[in-house]
DONU-171624 format. One record per residue: chain; x, y, z of N, C-alpha, C in turn; residue in one letter. Coordinates in nm, 2 decimals. Layout:
BEGIN
{ch: A	n_xx: X	n_yy: Y	n_zz: Z	ca_xx: X	ca_yy: Y	ca_zz: Z	c_xx: X	c_yy: Y	c_zz: Z	aa: A}
...
***
This chain:
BEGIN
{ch: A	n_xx: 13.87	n_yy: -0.92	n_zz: -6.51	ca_xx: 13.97	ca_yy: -0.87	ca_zz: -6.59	c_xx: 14.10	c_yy: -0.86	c_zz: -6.50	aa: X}
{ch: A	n_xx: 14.07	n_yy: -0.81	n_zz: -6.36	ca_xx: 14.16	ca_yy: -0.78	ca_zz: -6.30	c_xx: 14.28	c_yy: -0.96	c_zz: -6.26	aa: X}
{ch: A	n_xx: 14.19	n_yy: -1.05	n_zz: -6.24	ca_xx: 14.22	ca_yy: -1.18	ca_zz: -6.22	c_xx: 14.34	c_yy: -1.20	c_zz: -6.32	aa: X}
{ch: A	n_xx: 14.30	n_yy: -1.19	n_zz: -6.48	ca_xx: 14.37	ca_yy: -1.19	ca_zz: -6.58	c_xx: 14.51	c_yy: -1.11	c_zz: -6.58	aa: X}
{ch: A	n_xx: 14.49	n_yy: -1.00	n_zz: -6.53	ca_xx: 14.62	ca_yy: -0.89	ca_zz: -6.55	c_xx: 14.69	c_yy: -0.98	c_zz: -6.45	aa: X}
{ch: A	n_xx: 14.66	n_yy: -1.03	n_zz: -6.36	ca_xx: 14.77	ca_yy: -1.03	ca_zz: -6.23	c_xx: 14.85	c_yy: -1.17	c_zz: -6.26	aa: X}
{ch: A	n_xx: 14.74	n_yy: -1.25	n_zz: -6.29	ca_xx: 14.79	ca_yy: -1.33	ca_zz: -6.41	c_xx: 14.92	c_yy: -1.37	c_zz: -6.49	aa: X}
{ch: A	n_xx: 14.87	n_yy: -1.25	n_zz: -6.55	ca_xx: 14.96	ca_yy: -1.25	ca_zz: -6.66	c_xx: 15.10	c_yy: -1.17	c_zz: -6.63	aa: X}
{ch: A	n_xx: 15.11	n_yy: -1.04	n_zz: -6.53	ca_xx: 15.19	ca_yy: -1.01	ca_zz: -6.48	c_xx: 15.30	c_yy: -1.11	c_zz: -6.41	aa: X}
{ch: A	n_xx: 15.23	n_yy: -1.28	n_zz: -6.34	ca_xx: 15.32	ca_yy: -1.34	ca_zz: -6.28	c_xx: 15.36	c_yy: -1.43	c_zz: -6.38	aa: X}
{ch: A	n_xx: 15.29	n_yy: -1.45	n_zz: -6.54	ca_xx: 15.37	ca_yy: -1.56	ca_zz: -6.66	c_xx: 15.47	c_yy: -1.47	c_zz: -6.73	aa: X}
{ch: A	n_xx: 15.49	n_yy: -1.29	n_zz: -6.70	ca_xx: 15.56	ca_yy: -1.26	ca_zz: -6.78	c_xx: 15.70	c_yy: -1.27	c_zz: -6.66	aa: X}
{ch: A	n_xx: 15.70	n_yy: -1.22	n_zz: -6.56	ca_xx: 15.77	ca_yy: -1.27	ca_zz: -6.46	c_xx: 15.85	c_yy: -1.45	c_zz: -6.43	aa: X}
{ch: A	n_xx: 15.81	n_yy: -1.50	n_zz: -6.47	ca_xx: 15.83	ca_yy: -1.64	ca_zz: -6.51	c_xx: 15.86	c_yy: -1.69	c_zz: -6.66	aa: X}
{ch: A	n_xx: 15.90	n_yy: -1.59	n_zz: -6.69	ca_xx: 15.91	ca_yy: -1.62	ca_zz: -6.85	c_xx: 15.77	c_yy: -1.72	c_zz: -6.91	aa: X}
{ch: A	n_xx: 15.73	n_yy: -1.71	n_zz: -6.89	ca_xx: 15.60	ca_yy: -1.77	ca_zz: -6.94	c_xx: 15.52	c_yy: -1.70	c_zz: -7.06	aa: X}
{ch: A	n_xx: 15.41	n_yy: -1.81	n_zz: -7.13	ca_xx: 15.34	ca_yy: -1.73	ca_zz: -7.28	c_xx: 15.23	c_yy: -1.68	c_zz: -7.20	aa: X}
{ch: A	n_xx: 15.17	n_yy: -1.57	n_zz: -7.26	ca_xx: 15.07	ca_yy: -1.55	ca_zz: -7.27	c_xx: 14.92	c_yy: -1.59	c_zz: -7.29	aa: X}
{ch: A	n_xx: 14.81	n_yy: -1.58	n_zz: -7.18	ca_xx: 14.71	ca_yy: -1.65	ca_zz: -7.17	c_xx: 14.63	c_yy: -1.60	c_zz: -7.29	aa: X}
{ch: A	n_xx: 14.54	n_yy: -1.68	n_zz: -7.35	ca_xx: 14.44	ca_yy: -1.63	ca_zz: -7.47	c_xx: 14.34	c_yy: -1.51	c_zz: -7.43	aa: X}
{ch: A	n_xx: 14.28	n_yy: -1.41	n_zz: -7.44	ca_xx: 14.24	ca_yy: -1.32	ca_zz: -7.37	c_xx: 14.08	c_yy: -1.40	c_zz: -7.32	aa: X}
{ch: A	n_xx: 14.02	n_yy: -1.41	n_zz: -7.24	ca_xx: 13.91	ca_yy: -1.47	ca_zz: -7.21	c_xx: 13.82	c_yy: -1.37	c_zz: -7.31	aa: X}
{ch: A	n_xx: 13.70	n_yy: -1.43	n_zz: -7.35	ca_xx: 13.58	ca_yy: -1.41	ca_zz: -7.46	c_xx: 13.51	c_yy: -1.29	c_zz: -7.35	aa: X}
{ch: A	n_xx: 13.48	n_yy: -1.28	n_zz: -7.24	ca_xx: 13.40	ca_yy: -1.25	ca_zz: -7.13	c_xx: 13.46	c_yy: -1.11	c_zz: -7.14	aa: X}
{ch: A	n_xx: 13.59	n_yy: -1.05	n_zz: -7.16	ca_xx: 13.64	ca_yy: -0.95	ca_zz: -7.20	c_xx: 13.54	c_yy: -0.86	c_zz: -7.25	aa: X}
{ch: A	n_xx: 13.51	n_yy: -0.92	n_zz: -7.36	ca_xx: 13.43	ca_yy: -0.83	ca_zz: -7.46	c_xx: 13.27	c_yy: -0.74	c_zz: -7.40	aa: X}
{ch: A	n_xx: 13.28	n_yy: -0.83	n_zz: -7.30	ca_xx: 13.14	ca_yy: -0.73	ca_zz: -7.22	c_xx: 13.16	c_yy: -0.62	c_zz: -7.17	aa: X}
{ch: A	n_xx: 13.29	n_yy: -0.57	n_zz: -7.18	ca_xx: 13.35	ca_yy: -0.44	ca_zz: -7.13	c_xx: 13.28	c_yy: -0.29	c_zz: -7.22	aa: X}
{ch: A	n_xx: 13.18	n_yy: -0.39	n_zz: -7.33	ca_xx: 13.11	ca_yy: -0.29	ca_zz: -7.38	c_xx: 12.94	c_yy: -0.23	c_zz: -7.36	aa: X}
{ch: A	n_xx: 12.97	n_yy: -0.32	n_zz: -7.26	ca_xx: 12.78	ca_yy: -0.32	ca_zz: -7.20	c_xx: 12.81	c_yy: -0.33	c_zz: -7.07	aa: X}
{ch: A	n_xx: 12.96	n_yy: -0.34	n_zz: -7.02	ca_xx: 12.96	ca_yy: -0.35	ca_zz: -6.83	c_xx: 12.85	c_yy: -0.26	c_zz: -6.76	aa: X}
{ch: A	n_xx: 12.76	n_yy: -0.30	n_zz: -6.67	ca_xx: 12.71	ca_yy: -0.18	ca_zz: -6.56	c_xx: 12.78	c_yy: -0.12	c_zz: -6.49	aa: X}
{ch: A	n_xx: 12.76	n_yy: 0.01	n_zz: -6.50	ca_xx: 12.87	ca_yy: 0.11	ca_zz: -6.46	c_xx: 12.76	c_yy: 0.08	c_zz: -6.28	aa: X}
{ch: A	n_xx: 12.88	n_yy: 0.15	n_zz: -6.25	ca_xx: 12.84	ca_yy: 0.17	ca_zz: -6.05	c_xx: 12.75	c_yy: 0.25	c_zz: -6.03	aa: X}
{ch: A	n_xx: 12.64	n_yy: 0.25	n_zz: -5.95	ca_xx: 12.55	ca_yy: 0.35	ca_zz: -5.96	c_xx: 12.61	c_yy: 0.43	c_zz: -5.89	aa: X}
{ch: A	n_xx: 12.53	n_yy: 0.53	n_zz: -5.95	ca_xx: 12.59	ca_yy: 0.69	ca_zz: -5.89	c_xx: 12.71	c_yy: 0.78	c_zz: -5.99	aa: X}
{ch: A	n_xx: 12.76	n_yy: 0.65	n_zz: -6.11	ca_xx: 12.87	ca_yy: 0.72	ca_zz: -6.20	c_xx: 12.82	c_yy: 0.76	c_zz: -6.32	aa: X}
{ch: A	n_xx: 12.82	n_yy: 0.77	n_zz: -6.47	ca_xx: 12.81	ca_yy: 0.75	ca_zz: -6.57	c_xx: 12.93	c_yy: 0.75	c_zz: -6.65	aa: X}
{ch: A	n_xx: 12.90	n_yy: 0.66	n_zz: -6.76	ca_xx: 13.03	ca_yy: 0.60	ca_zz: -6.86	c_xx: 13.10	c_yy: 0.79	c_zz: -6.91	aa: X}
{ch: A	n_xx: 13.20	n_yy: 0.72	n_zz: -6.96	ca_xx: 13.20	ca_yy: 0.85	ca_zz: -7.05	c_xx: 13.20	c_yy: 0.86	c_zz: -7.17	aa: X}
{ch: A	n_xx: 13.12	n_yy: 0.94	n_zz: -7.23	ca_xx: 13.08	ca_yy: 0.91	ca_zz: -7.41	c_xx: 13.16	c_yy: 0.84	c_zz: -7.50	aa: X}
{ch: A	n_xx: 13.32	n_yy: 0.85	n_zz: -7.47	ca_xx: 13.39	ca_yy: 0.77	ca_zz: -7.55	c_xx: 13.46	c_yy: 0.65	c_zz: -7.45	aa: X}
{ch: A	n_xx: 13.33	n_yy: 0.59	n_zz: -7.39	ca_xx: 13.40	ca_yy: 0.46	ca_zz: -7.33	c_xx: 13.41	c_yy: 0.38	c_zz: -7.38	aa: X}
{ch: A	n_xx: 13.32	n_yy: 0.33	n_zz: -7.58	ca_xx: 13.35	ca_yy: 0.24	ca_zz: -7.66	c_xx: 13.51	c_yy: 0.24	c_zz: -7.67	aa: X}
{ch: A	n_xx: 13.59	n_yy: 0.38	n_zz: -7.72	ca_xx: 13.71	ca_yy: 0.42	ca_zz: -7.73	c_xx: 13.80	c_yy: 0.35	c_zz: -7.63	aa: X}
{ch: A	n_xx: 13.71	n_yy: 0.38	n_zz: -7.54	ca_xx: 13.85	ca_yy: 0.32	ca_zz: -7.39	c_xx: 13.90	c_yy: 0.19	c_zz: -7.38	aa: X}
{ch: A	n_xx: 13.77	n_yy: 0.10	n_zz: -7.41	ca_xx: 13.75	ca_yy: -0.04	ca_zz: -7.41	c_xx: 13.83	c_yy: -0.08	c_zz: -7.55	aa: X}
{ch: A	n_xx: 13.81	n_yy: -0.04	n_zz: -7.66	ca_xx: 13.88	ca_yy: -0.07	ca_zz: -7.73	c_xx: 13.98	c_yy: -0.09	c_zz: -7.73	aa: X}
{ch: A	n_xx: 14.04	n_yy: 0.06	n_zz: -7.70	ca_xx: 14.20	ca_yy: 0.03	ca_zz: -7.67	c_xx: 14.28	c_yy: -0.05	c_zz: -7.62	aa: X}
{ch: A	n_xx: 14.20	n_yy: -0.06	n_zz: -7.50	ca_xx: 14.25	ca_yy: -0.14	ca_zz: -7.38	c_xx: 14.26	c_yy: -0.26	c_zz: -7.47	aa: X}
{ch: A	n_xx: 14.12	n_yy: -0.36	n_zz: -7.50	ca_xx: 14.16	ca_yy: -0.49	ca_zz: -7.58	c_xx: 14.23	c_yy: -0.50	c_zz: -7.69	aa: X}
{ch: A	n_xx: 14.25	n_yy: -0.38	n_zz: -7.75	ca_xx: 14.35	ca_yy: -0.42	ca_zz: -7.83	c_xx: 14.50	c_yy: -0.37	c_zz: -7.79	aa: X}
{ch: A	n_xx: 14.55	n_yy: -0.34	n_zz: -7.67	ca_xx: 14.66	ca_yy: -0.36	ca_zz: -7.60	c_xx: 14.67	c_yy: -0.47	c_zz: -7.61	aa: X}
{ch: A	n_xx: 14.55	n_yy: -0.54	n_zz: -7.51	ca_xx: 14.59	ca_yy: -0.69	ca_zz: -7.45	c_xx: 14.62	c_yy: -0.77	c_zz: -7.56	aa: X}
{ch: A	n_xx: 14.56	n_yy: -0.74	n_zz: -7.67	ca_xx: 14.56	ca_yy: -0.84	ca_zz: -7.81	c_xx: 14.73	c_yy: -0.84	c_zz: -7.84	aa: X}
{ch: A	n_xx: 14.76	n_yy: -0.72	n_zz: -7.88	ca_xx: 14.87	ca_yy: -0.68	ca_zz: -7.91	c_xx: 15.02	c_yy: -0.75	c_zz: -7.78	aa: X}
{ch: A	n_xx: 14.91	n_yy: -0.75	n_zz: -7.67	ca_xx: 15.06	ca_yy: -0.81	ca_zz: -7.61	c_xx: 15.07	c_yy: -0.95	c_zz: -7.57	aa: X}
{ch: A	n_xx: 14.95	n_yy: -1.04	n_zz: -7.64	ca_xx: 14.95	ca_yy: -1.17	ca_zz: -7.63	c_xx: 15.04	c_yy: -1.23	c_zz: -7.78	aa: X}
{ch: A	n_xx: 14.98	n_yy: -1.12	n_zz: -7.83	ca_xx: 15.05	ca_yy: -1.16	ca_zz: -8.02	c_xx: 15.24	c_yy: -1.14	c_zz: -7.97	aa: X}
{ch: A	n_xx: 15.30	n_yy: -1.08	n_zz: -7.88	ca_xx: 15.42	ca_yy: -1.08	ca_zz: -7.85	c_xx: 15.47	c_yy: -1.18	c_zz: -7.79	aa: X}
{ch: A	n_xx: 15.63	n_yy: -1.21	n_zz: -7.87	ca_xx: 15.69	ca_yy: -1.34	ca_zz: -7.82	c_xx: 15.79	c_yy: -1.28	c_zz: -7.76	aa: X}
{ch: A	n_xx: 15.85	n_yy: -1.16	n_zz: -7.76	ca_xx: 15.97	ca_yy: -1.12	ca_zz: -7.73	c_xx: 15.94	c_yy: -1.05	c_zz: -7.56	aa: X}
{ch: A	n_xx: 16.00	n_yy: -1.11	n_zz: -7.47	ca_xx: 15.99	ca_yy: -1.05	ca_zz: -7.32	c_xx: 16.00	c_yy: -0.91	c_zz: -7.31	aa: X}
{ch: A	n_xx: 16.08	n_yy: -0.89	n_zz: -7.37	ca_xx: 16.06	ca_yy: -0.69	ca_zz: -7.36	c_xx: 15.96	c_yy: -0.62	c_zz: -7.40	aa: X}
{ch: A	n_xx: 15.89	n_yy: -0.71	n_zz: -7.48	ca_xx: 15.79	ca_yy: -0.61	ca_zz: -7.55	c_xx: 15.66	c_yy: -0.66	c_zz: -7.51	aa: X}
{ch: A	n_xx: 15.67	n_yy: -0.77	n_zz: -7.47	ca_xx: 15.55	ca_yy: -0.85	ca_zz: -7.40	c_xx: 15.51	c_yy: -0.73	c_zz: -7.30	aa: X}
{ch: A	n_xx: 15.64	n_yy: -0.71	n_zz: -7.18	ca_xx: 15.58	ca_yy: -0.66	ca_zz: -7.07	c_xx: 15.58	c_yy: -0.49	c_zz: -7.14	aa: X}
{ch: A	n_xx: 15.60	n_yy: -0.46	n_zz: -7.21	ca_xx: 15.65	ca_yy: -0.29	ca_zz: -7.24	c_xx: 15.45	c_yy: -0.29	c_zz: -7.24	aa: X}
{ch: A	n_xx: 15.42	n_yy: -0.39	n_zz: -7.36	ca_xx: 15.28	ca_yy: -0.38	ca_zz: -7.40	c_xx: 15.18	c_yy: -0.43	c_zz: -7.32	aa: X}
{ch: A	n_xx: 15.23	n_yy: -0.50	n_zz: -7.22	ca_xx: 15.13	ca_yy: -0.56	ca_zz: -7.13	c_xx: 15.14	c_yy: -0.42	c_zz: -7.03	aa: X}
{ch: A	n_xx: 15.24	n_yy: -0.34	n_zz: -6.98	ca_xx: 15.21	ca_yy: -0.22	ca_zz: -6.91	c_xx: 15.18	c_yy: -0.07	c_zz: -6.97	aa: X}
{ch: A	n_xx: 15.15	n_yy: -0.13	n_zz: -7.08	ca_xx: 15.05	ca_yy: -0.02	ca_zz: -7.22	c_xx: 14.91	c_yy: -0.01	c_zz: -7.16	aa: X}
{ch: A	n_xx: 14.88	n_yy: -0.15	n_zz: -7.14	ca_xx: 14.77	ca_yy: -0.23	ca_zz: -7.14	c_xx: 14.69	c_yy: -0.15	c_zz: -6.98	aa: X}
{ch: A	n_xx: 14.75	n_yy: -0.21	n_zz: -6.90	ca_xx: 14.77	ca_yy: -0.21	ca_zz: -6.76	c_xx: 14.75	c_yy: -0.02	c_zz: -6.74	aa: X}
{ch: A	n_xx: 14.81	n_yy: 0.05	n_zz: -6.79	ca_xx: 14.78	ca_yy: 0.19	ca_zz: -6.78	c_xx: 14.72	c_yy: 0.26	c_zz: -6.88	aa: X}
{ch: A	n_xx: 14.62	n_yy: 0.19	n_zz: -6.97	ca_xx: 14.53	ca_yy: 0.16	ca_zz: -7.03	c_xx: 14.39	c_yy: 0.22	c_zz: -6.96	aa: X}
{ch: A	n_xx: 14.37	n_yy: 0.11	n_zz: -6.85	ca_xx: 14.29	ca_yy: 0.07	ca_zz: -6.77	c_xx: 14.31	c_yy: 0.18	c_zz: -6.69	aa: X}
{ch: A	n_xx: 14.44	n_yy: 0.20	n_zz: -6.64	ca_xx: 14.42	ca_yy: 0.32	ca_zz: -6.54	c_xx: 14.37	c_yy: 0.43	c_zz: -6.56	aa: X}
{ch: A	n_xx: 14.42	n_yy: 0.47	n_zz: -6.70	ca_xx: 14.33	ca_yy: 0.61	ca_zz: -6.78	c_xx: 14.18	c_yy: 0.63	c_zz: -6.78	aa: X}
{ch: A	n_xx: 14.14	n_yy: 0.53	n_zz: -6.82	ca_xx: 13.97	ca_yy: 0.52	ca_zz: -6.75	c_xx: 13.94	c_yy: 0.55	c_zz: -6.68	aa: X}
{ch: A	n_xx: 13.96	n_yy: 0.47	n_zz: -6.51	ca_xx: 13.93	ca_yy: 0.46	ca_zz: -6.45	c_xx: 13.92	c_yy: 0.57	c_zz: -6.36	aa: X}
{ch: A	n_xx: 14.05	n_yy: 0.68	n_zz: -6.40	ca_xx: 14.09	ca_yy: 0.80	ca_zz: -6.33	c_xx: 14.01	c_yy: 0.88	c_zz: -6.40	aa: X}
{ch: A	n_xx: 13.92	n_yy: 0.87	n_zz: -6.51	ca_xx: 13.81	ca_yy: 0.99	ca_zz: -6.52	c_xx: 13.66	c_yy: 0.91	c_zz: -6.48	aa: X}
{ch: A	n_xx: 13.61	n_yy: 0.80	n_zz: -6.43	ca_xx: 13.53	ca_yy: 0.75	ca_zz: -6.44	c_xx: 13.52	c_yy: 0.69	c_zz: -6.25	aa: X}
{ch: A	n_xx: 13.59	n_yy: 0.59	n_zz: -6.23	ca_xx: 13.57	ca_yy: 0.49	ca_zz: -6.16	c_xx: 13.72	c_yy: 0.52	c_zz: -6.05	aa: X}
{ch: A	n_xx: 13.77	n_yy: 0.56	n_zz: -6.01	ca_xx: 13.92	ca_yy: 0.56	ca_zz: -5.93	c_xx: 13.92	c_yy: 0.52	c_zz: -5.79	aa: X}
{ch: A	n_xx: 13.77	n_yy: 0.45	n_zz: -5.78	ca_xx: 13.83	ca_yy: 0.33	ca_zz: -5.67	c_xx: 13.92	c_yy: 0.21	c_zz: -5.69	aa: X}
{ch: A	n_xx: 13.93	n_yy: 0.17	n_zz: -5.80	ca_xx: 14.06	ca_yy: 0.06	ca_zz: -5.86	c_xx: 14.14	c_yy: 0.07	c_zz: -5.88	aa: X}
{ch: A	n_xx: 14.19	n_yy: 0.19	n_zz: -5.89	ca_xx: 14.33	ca_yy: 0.25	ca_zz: -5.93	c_xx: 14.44	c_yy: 0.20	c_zz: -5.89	aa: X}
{ch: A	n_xx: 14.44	n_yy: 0.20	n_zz: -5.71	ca_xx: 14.58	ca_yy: 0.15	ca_zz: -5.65	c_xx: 14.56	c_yy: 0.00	c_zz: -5.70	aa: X}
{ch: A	n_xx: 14.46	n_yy: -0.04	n_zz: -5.68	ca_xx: 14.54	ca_yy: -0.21	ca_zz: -5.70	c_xx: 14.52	c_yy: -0.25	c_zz: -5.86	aa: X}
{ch: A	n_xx: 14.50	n_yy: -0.18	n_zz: -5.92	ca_xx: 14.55	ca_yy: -0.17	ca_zz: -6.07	c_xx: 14.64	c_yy: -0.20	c_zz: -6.07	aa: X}
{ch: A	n_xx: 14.73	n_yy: -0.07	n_zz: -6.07	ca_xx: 14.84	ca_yy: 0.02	ca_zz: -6.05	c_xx: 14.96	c_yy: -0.12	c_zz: -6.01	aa: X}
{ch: A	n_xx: 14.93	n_yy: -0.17	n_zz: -5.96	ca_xx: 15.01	ca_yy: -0.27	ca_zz: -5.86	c_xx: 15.09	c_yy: -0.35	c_zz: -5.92	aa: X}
{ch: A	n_xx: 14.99	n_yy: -0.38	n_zz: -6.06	ca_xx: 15.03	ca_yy: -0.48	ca_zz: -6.21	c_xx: 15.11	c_yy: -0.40	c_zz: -6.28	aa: X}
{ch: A	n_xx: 15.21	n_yy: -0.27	n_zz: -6.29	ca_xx: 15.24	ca_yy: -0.27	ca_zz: -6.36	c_xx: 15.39	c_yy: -0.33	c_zz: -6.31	aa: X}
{ch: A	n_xx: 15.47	n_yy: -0.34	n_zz: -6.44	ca_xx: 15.62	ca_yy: -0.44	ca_zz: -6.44	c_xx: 15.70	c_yy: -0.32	c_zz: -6.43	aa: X}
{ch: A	n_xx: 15.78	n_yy: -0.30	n_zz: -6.34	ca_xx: 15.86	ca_yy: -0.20	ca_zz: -6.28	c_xx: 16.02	c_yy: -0.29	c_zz: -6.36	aa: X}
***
């Protein structure tokens, strides 16, 4: 996923379209969590969101709103992660469009 963001951070930078969201995304609902953590009850909720950010900022043609929604997206991900997982965070973080 992370591949993807960084990605897409350098086609929106480039004026460039938006990649199709890879299928492989959708495992974000069965991912193995890290041992030693556990998900948190509403991680269906989290994962949702998140894909349907990315959905929502692939469906955008207009550059401002591409990146407004691609860094919806992007701090998305960070909200998770900061109740779950916050070894990813800084280089998360890194993707969003300042």
């Amino acid at each position: 996923m992370l591949d993807y963001i960084k990605a897409e951070k350098t086609n929106i930078s480039n004026n460039l379209p938006a990649q199709p969201m890879p299928k492989s995304f959708q495992k974000i609902y069965t991912a193995k969590v890290t041992p030693g953590k556990k998900l948190l009850n509403n991680h269906e909720q989290y994962a949702k969101e998140s894909l349907t950010l990315l959905n929502t900022y692939i469906d955008k043609k207009e550059m401002a709103e591409r990146q407004k929604t691609f860094n919806l997206a992007v701090e998305s991900c960070i909200a998770c992660h900061e109740l779950v997982c916050p070894g990813p965070i800084a280089t998360i973080r890194q993707n969003i469009i300042k």
